[in-house]
N, C-alpha and C positions, 0 to 999 in steps of 0.2 A: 504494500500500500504506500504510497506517496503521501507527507506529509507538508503541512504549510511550514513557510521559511519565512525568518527574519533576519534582524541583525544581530551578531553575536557584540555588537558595543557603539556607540554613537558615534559618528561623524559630522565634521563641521567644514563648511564653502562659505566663498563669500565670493560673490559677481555681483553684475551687473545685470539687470534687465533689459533686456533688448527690447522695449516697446516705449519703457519707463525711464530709462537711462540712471537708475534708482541704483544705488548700493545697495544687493540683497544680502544678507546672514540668513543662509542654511544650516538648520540640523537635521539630521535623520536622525532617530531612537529604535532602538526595537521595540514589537508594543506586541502583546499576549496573545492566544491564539485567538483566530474570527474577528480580530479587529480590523480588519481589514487595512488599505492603503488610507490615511490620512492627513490632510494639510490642516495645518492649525496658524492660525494668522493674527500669530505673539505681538502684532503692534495696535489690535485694538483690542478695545475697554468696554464689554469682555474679549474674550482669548474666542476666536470663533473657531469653530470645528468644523473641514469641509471634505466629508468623506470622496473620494474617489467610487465614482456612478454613472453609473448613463443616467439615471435622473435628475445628477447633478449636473450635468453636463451644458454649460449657460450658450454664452456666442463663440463661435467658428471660424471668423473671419480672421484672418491671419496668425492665428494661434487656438489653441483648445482650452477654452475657460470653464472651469467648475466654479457651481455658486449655490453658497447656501444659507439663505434670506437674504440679507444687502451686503453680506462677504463673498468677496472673490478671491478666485486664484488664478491667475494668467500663465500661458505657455508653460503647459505642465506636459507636451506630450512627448519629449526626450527624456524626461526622465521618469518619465511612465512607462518606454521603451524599455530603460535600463533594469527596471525592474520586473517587467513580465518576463523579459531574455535571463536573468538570473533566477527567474522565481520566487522573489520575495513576495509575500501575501501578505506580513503585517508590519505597516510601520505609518510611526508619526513623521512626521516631515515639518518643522517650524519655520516660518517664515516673518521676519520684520517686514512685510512689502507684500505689494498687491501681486509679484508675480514671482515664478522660478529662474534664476539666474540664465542666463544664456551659452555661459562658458563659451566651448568655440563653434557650438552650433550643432550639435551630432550629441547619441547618447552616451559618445565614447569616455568622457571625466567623471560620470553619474555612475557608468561602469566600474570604474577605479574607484571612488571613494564607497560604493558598495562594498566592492570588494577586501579593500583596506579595511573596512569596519568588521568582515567576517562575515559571515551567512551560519547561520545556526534552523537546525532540525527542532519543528515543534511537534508536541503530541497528537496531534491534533488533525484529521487526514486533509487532504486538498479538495478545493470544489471546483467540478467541472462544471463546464457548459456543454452540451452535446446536440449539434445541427441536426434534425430528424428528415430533415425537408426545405428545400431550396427555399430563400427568404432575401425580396430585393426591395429594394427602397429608390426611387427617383426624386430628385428634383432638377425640373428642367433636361438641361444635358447632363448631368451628373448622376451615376448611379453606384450604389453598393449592392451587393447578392453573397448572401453566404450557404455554402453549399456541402451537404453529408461529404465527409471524408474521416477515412481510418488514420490519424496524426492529425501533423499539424503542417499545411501549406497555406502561402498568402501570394496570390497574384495582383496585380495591379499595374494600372497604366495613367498616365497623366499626360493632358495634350495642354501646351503650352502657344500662346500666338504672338510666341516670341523666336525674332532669328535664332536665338542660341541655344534655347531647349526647344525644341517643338513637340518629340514627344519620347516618354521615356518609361519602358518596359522594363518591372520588377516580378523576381517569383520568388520567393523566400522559404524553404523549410528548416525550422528552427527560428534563430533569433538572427538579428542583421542589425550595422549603424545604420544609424538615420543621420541626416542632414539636414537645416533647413536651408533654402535658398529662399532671398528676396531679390524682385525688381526695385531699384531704389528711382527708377522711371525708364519708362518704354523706350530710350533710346542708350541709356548708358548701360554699365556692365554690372556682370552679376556679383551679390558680396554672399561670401560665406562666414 
């Protein structure tokens, strides 16, 4: 049986936000089993508590916002990367700041400071999710479909209607960096 994973001891970052240009202080904690992933947003009065959810899941638009009541969390989805690729299931995550530091854009430093901190085995078994039957979602041109499979594969394509990326074909089994790439306007180049 597979169990849920944590931290075997806390880790601390400190960046920048890339939306905010905010000095962030990060910690990870480990936190007990079923607690699931959580951000706690140490700079208001109270301490707000924003579990990591698809129902907490606020706006989209140039990053992945969780919200819960008038607390945010911004561009949390590298180092939500970092942590389904190593299988952590429970941890707090503290934040002075509306959003997760940006480091260098990929969930590769999230990786590392997971790692540094240890991964520790809890009692407790793992929860799946299990696809029964094909399930897609549109808007507009944009679509997801999640489809029965024995593992884990993730395919994806993304069209761009820009000279430099137009379009770029991903198939992932297991875990993968991510990156984010911005236009900082339709004619000049791209920053990572």
């Amino acid at each position: 049986m597979l169990r849920q994973r944590t931290l075997k001891t806390l880790t601390r970052s400190t960046g920048v936000g890339l939306h905010t240009g905010q000095k962030i202080h990060m910690v990870m904690r480990p936190a007990q089993p079923d607690t699931g992933i959580v951000f706690r947003r140490v700079d208001l009065d109270p301490v707000a508590d924003i579990p990591a959810s698809a129902q907490a899941v606020g706006e989209t638009r140039l990053s992945s916002c969780l919200v819960q009541g008038d607390a945010r969390v911004y561009t949390v989805e590298h180092l939500m990367s970092a942590l389904s690729g190593l299988g952590i299931d429970n941890v707090f995550i503290d934040l002075d700041g509306p959003e997760v530091p940006i480091m260098d854009g990929s969930a590769a430093p999230f990786a590392f400071l997971i790692q540094s901190a240890g991964i520790e085995q809890q009692s407790a078994p793992k929860r799946f999710i299990r696809i029964k039957k094909k399930i897609e979602v549109a808007d507009g041109d944009k679509w997801a479909r999640l489809e029965p499979y024995e593992g884990y594969k993730l395919s994806f394509s993304i069209v761009f209607n820009h000279p430099v990326i137009e379009k770029s074909n991903q198939s992932v089994r297991g875990s993968s960096p991510t990156r984010a790439t911005s236009f900082r306007s339709p004619s000049c180049s791209i920053t990572r």
